[in-house]
N, C-alpha and C positions, 0 to 999 in steps of 0.2 A: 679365412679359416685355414689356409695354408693349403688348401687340397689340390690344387689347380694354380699350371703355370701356361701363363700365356706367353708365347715370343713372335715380335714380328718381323717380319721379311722382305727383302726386295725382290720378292714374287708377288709382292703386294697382297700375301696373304698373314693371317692372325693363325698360330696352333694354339692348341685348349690342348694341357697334357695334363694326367692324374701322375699327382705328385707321389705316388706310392707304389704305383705299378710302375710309373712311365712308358705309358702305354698314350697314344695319342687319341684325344676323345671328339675334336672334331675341328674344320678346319672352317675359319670365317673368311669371307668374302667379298669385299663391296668397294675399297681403296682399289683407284687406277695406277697408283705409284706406292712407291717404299712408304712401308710402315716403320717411322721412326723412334716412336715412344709408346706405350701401354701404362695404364695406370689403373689398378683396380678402384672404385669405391663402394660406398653404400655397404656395406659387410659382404664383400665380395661378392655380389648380385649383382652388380654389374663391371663394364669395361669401359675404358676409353680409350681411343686410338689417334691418334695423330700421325700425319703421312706427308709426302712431298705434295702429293696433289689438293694439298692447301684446306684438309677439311678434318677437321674430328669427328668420330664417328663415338655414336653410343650403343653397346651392346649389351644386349640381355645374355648374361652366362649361363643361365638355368637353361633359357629355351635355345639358348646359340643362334640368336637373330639380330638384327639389327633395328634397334629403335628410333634413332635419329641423328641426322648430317647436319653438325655445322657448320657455314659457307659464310665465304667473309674476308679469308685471311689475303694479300699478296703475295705469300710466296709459300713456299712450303714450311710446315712444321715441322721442327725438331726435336722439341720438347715439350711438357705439360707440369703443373701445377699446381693441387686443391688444396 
């Protein structure tokens, strides 16, 4: 819906910014290495993330929680796509 801009970091954290204010709305947690790629789906209800420490992660953006770790990969992510 365009409301909401995620970016991630080699703090190994995810920002939720309101694309109107640009005011930062909350910050996700759970990668032990750099977040490499983001990708919204599902009509922007949810995230995914992909990180050096080998896992994609899936996010609830309404509750800003974490729903589920995929493990699997050899080496780090750098990219994603649906």
């Amino acid at each position: 819906d365009g409301k909401i801009l995620a970016s991630g970091s080699k703090d190994n954290t995810i920002n939720l910014w309101n694309m109107f204010s640009f005011q930062l709305i909350a910050t996700l947690t759970g990668h032990y290495r750099d977040v490499k790629c983001l990708v919204f789906v599902q009509d922007n209800r949810k995230l995914l993330s992909a990180s050096l420490d080998r896992t994609i992660k899936i996010w609830d953006v309404d509750m800003q929680r974490l729903e589920q770790t995929l493990e699997g990969h050899g080496d780090g992510i750098t990219s994603l796509k649906v």
